[in-house]
Every structure is written in structure tokens, then in C-alpha cells.
SETOR-174360 format. One record per residue: residue number from 1; x, z, y of N, C-alpha, C, O in turn; residue in one letter. Coordinates in steps of 0.02 Angstrom, whole numbers. Layout:
+-----+--------+--------+--------+--------+--------+--------+--------+--------+--------+--------+--------+--------+--------+
: num :     nx :     nz :     ny :    cax :    caz :    cay :     cx :     cz :     cy :     ox :     oz :     oy : residu :
+-----+--------+--------+--------+--------+--------+--------+--------+--------+--------+--------+--------+--------+--------+
: NUM :      X :      Z :      Y :      X :      Z :      Y :      X :      Z :      Y :      X :      Z :      Y :      A :
...
+-----+--------+--------+--------+--------+--------+--------+--------+--------+--------+--------+--------+--------+--------+
REM end
This chain:
+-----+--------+--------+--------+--------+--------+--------+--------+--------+--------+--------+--------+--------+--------+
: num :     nx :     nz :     ny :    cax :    caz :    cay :     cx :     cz :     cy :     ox :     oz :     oy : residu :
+-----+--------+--------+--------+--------+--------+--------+--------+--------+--------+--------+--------+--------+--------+
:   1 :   3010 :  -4693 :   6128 :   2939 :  -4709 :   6120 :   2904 :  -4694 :   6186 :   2921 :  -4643 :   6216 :      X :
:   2 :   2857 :  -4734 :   6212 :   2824 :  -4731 :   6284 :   2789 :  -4675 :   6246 :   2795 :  -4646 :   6192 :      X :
:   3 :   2740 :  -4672 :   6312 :   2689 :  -4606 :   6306 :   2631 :  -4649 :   6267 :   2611 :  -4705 :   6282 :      X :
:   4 :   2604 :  -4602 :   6205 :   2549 :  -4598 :   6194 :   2469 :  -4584 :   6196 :   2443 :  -4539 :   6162 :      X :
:   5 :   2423 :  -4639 :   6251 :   2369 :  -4588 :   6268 :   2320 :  -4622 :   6271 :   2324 :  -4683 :   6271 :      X :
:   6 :   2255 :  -4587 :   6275 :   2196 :  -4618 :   6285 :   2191 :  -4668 :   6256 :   2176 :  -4677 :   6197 :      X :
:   7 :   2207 :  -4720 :   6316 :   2192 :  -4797 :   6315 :   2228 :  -4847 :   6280 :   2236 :  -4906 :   6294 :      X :
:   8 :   2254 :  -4805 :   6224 :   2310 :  -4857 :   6188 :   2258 :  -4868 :   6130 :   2252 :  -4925 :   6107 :      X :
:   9 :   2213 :  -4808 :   6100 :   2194 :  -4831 :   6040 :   2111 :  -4871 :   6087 :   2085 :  -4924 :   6068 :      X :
:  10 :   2088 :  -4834 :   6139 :   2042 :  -4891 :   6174 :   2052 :  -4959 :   6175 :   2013 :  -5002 :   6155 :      X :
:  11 :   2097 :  -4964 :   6193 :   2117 :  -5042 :   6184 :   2093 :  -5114 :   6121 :   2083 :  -5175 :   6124 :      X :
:  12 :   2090 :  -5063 :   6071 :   2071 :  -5080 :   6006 :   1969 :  -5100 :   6000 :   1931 :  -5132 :   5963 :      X :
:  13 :   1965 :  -5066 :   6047 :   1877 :  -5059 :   6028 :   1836 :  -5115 :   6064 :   1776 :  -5124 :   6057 :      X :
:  14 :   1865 :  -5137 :   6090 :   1832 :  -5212 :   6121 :   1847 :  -5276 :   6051 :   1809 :  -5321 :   6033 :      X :
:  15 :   1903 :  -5262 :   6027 :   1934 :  -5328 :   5984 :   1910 :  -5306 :   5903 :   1899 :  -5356 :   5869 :      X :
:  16 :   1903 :  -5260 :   5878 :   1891 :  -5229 :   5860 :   1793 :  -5252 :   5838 :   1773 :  -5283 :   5789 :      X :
:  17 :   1747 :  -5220 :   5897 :   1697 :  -5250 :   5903 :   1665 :  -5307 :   5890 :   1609 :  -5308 :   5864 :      X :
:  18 :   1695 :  -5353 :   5907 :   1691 :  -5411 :   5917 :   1706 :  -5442 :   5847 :   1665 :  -5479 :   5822 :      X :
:  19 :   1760 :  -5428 :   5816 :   1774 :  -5464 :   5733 :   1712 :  -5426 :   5695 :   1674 :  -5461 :   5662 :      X :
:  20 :   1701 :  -5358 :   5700 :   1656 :  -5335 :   5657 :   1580 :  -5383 :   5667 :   1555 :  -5412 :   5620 :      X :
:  21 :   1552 :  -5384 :   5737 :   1523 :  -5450 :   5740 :   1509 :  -5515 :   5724 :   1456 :  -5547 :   5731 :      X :
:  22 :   1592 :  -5538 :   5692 :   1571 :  -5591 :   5681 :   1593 :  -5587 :   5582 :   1597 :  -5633 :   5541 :      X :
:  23 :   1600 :  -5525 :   5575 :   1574 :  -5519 :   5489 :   1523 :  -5496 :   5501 :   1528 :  -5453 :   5456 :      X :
:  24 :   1483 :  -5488 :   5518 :   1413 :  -5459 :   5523 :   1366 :  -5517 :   5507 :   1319 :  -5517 :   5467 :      X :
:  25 :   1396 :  -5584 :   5560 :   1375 :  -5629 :   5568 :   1363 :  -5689 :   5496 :   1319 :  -5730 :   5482 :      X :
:  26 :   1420 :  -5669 :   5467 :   1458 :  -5718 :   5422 :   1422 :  -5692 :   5357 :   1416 :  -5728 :   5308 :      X :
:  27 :   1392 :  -5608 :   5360 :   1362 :  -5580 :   5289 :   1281 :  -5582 :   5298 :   1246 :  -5571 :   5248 :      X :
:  28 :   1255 :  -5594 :   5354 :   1197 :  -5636 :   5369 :   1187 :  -5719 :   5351 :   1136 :  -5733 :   5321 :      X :
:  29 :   1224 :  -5761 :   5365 :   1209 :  -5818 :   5345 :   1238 :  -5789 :   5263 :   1184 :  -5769 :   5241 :      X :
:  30 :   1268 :  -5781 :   5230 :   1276 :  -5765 :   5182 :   1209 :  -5755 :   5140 :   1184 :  -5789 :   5096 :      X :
:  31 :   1185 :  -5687 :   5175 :   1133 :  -5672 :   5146 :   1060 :  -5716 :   5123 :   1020 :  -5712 :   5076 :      X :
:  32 :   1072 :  -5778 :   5210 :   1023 :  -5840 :   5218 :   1032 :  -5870 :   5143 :    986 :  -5873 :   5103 :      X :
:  33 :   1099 :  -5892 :   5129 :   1104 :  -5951 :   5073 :   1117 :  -5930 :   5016 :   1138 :  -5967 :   4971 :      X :
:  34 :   1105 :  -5855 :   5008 :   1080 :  -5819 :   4938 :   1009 :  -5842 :   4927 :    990 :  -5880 :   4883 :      X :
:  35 :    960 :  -5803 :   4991 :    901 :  -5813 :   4967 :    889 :  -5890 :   4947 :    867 :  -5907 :   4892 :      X :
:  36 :    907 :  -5937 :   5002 :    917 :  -5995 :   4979 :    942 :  -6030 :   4903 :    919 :  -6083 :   4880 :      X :
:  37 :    965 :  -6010 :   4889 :    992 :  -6011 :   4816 :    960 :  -6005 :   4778 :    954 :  -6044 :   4730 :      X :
:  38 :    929 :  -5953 :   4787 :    885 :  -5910 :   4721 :    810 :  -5923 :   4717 :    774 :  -5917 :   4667 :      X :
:  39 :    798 :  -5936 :   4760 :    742 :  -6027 :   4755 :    734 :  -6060 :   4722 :    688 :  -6076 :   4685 :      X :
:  40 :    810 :  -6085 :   4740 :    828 :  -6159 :   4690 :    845 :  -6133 :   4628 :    815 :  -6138 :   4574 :      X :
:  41 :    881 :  -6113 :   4637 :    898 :  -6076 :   4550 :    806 :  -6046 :   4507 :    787 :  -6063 :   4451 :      X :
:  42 :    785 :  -6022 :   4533 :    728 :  -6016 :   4493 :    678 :  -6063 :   4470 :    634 :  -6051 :   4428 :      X :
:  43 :    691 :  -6131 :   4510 :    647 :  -6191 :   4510 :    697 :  -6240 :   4451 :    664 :  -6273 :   4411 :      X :
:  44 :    785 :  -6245 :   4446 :    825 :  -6271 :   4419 :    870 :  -6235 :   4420 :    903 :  -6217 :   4469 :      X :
:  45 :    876 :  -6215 :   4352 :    931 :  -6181 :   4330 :    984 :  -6228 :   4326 :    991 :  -6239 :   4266 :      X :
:  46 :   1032 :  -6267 :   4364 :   1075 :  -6320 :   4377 :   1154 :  -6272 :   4350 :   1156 :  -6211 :   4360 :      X :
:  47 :   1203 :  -6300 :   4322 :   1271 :  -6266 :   4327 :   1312 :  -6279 :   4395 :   1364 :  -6252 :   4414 :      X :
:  48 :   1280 :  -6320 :   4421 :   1325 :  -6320 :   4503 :   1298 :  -6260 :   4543 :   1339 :  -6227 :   4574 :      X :
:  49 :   1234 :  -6243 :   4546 :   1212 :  -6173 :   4580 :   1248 :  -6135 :   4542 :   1296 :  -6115 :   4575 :      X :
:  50 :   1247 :  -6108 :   4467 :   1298 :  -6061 :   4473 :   1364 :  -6060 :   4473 :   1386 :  -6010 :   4445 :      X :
:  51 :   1407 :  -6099 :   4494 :   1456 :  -6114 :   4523 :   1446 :  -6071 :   4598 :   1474 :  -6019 :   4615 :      X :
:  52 :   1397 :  -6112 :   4633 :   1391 :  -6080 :   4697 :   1387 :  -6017 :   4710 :   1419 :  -5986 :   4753 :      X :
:  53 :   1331 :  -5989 :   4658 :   1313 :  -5903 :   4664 :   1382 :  -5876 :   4679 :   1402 :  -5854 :   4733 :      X :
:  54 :   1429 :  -5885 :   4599 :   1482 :  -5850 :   4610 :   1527 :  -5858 :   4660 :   1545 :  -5811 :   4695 :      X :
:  55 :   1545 :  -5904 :   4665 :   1576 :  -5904 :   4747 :   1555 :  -5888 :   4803 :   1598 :  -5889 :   4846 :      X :
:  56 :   1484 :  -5867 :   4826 :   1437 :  -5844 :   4872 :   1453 :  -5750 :   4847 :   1453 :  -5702 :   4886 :      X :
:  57 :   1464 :  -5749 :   4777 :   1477 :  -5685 :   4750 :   1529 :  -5655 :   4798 :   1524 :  -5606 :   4834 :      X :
:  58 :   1588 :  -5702 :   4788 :   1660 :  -5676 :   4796 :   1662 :  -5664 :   4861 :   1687 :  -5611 :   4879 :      X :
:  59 :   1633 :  -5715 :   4914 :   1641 :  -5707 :   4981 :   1602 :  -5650 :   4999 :   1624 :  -5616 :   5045 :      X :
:  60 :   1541 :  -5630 :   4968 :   1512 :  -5589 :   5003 :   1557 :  -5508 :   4997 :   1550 :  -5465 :   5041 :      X :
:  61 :   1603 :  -5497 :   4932 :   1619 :  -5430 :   4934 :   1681 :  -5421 :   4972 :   1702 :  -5368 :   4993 :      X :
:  62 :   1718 :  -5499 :   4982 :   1756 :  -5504 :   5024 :   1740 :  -5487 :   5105 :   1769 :  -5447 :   5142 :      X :
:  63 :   1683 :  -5530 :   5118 :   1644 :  -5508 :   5193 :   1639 :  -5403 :   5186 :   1665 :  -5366 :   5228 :      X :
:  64 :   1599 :  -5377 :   5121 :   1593 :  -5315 :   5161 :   1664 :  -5286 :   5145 :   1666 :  -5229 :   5169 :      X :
:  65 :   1720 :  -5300 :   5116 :   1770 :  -5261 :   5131 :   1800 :  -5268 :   5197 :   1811 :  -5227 :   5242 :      X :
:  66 :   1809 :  -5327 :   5191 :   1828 :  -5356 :   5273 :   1788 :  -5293 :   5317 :   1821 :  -5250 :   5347 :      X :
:  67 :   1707 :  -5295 :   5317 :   1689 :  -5230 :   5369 :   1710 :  -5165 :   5342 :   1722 :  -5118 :   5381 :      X :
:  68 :   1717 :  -5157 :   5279 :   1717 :  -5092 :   5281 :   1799 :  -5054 :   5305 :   1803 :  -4992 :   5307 :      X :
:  69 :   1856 :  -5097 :   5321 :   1904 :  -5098 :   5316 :   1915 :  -5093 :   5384 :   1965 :  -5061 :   5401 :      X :
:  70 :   1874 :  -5123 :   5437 :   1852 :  -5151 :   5510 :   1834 :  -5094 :   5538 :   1858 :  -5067 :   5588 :      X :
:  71 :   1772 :  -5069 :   5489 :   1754 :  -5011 :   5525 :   1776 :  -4937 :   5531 :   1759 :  -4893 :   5570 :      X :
:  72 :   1838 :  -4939 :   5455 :   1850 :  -4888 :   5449 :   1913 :  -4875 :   5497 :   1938 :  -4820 :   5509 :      X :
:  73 :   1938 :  -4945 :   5527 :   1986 :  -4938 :   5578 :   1992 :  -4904 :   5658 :   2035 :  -4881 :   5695 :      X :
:  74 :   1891 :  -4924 :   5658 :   1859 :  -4916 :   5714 :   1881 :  -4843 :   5734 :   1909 :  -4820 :   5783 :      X :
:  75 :   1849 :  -4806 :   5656 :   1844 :  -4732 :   5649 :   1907 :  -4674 :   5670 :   1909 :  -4620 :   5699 :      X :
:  76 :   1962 :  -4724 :   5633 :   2028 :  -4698 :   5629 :   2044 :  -4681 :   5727 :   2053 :  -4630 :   5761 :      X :
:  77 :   2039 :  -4766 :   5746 :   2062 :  -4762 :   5830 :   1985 :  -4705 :   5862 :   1984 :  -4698 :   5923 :      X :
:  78 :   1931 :  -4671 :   5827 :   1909 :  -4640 :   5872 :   1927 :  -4579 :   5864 :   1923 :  -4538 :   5910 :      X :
:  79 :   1955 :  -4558 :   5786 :   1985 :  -4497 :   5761 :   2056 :  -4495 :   5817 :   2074 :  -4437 :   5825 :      X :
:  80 :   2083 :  -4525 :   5841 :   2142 :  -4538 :   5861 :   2148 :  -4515 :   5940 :   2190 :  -4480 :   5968 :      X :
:  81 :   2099 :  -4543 :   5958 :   2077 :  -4534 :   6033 :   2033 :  -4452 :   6044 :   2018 :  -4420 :   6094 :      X :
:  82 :   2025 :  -4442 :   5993 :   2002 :  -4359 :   5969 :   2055 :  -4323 :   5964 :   2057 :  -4281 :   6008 :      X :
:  83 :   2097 :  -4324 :   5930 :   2150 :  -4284 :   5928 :   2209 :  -4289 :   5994 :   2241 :  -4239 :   6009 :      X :
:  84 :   2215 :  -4333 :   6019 :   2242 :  -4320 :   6080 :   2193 :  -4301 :   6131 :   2206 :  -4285 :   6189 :      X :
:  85 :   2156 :  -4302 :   6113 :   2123 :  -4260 :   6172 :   2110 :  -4188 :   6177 :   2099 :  -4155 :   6228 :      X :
:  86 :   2112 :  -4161 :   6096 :   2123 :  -4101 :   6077 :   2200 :  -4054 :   6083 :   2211 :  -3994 :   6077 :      X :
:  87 :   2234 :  -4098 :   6094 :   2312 :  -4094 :   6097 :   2361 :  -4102 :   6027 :   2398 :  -4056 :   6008 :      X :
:  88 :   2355 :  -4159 :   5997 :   2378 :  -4155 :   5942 :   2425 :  -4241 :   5925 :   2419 :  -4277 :   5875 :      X :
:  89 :   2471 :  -4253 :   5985 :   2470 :  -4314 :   6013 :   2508 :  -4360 :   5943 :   2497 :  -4417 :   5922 :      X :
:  90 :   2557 :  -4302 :   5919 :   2587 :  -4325 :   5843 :   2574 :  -4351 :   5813 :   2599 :  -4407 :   5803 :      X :
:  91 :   2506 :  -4316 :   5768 :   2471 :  -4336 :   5724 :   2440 :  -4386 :   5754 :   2458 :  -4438 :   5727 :      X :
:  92 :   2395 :  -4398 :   5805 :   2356 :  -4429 :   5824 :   2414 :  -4526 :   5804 :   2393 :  -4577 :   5778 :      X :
:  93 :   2466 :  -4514 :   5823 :   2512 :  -4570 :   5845 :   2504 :  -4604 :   5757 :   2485 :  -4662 :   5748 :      X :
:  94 :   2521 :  -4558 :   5702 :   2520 :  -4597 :   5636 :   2449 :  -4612 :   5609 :   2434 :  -4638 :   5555 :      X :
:  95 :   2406 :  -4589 :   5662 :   2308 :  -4595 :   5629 :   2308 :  -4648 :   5657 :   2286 :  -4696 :   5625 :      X :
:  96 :   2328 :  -4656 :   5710 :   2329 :  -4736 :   5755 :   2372 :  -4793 :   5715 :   2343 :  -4846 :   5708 :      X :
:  97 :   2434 :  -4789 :   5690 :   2459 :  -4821 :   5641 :   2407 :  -4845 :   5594 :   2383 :  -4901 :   5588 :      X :
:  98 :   2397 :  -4792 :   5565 :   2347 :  -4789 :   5478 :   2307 :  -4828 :   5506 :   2318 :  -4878 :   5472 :      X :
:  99 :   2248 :  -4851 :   5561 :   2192 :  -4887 :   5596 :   2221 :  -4950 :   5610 :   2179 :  -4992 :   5594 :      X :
: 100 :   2268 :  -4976 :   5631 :   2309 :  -5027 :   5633 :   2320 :  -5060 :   5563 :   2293 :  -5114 :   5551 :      X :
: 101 :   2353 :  -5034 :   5524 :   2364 :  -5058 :   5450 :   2319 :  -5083 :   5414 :   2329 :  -5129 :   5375 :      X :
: 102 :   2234 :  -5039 :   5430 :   2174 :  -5056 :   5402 :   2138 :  -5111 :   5450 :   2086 :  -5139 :   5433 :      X :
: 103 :   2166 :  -5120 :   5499 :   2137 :  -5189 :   5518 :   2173 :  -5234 :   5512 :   2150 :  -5287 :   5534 :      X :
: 104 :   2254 :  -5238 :   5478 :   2288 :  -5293 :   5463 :   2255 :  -5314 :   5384 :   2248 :  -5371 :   5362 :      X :
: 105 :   2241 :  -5259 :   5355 :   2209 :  -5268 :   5272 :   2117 :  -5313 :   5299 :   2087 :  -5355 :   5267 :      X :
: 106 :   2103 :  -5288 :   5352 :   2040 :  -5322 :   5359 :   2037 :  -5401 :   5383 :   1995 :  -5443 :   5368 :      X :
: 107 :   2105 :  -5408 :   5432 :   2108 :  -5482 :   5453 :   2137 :  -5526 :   5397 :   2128 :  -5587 :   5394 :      X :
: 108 :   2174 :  -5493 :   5352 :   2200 :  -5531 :   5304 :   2154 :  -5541 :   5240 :   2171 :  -5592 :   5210 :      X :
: 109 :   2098 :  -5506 :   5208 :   2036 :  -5513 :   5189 :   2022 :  -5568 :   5220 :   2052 :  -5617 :   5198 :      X :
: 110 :   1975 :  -5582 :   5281 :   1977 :  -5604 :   5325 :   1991 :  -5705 :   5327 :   1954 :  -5754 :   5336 :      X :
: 111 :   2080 :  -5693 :   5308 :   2097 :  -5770 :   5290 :   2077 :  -5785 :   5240 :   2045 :  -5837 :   5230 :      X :
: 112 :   2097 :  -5730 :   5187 :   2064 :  -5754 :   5107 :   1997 :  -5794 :   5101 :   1987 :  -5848 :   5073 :      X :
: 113 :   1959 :  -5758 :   5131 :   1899 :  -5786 :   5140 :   1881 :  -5849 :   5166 :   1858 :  -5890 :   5126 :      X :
: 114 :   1888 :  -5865 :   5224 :   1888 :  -5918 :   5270 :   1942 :  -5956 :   5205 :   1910 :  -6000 :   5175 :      X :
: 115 :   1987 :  -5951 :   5189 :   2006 :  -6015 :   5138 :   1964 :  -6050 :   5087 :   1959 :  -6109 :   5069 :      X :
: 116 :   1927 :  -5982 :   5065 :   1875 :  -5984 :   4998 :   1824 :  -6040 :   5026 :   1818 :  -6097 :   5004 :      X :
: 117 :   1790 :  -6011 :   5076 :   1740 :  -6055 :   5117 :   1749 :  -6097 :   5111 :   1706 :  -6126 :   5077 :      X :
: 118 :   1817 :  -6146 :   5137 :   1818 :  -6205 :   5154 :   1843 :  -6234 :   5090 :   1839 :  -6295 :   5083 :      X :
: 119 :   1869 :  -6199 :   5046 :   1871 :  -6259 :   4969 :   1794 :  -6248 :   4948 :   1790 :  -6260 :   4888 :      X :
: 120 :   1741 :  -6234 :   4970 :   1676 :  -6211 :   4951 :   1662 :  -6282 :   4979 :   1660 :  -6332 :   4943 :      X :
: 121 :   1654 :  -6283 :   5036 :   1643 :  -6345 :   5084 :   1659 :  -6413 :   5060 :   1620 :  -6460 :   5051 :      X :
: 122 :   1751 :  -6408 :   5048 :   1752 :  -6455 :   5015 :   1741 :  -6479 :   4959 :   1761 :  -6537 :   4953 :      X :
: 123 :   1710 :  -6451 :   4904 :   1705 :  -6466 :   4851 :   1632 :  -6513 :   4844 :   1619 :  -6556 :   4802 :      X :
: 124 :   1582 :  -6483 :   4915 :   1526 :  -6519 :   4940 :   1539 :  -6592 :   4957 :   1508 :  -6638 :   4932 :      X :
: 125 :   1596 :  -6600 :   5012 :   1616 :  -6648 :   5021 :   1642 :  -6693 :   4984 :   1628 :  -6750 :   5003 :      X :
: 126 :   1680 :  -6690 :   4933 :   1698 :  -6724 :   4872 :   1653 :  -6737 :   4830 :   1667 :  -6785 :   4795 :      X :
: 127 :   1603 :  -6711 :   4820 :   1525 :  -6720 :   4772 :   1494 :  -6758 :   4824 :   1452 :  -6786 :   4789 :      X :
: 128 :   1482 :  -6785 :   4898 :   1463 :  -6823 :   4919 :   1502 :  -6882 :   4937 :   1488 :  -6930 :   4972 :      X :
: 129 :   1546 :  -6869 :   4908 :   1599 :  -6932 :   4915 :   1605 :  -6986 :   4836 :   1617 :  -7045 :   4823 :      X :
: 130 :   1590 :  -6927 :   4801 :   1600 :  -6959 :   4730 :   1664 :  -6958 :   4695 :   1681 :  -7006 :   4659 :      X :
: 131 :   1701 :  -6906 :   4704 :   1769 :  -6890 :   4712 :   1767 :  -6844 :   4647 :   1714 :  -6813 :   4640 :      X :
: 132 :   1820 :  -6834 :   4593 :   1824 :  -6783 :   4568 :   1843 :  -6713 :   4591 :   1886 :  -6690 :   4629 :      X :
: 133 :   1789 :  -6686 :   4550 :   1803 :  -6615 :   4597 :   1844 :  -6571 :   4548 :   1843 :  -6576 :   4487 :      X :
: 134 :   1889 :  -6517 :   4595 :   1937 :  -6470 :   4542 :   1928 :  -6413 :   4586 :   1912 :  -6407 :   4645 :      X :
: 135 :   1952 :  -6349 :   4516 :   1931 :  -6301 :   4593 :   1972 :  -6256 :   4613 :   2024 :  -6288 :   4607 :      X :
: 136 :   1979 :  -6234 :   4621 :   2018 :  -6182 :   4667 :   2128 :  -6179 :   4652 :   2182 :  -6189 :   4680 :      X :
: 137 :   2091 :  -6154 :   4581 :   2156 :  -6161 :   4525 :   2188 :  -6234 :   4514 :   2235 :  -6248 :   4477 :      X :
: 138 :   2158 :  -6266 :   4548 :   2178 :  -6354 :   4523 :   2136 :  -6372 :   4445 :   2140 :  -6431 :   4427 :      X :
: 139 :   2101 :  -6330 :   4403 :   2065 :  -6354 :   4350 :   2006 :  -6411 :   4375 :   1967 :  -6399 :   4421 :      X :
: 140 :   2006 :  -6463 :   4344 :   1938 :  -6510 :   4345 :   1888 :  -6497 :   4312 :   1839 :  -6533 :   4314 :      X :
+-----+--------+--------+--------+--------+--------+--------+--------+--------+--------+--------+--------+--------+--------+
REM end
């Protein structure tokens, strides 16, 4: 095993940054086409809006696990970079693991989502097409 130090769990905090950013991003427009929603839903109670809600549902707890999973990785690589600096390079090496693992659980959240989205999308696109729509499960 090379040496373990510093700048290995640094490494992480630029890339790291940057995804949490762009769930940040993704639970803001989120948030846009809730309020949006709930507009319409109060003016027409339609069964295609609640279709939408709930799938606006699913993505959104998907989005904050995705961060909370993101950030708790953040935490781990700063716990990590703490303990080797305290002299504890061991432990530090499997806290850096554990921070790794929780951002593979966050990028893979992550796809789930982005799949959801886009059968979301398409199901728009097929209702403007005039297409039967089915959903997720293959049910019509």
C-alpha cells in the first residue's frame, strides 16, 4: 500500500463540491415545479398533476439523499484528513474508505434519478405526440 496522506482524501473535495452543486441545483428547480404545480393543482385538480406530484415526490427524496449521502462523504474525507493529522493514519485509511462507499451510494442514487426524470420527460413527450402512455413498470 503507498503512503497515506493529506492530499489523498483532498483530492475528493473539489469533485465532491461540485456534484453537491449540482443536487443543490436539481432540488431547486425541483422546488420551482412544485410551487408550480400547486397552482395548478389548486385551480384543477387534474389526475395527470397527480401523477406528476408523485413523481416530483420520488425525485425529490431521491435528490436529498443523493446530498445527504454527498455530504456525509464530504464529512467522512474531512474526519479523515483529521485523523491523520492527529496521527492516526490506520483508522483514518478505513474512514476514507467508508467516505468513498458513501459517495458511490450517492452517485448511484444519482442514476436512479436521472432515469426517473427522463421517463418523466418522456411520458410528456408521448402525451404530445399522442402516443400511449405506460409507466415506468410497463402498466398503461
Amino acid at each position: 500500500m503507498k503512503e497515506f496522506t493529506l492530499t489523498t482524501p483532498a483530492l475528493l473535495f473539489s469533485a465532491i463540491s461540485l456534484i453537491l452543486l449540482a443536487y443543490t441545483n436539481r432540488f431547486l428547480s425541483y422546488a420551482a415545479l412544485i410551487r408550480d404545480l400547486h397552482s395548478k393543482f389548486q385551480k384543477n385538480r387534474d389526475k395527470i398533476l397527480l401523477g406528476q406530484i408523485a413523481n416530483l415526490r420520488r425525485r425529490l427524496y431521491l435528490t436529498k439523499n443523493m446530498q445527504i449521502f454527498g455530504v456525509s462523504s464530504l464529512f467522512l474525507c474531512v474526519l479523515t484528513m483529521f485523523m491523520i493529522y492527529t496521527g492516526y493514519p490506520n483508522e483514518a485509511f478505513w474512514v476514507f474508505g467508508l467516505a468513498l462507499l458513501l459517495l458511490i451510494i450517492s452517485l448511484g442514487l444519482s442514476i436512479l434519478e436521472i432515469q426517473i426524470s427522463v421517463h418523466a420527460l418522456d411520458l410528456h413527450l408521448s402525451t404530445m405526440e399522442g402516443k400511449e402512455v405506460t409507466s415506468a413498470d410497463g402498466r398503461k
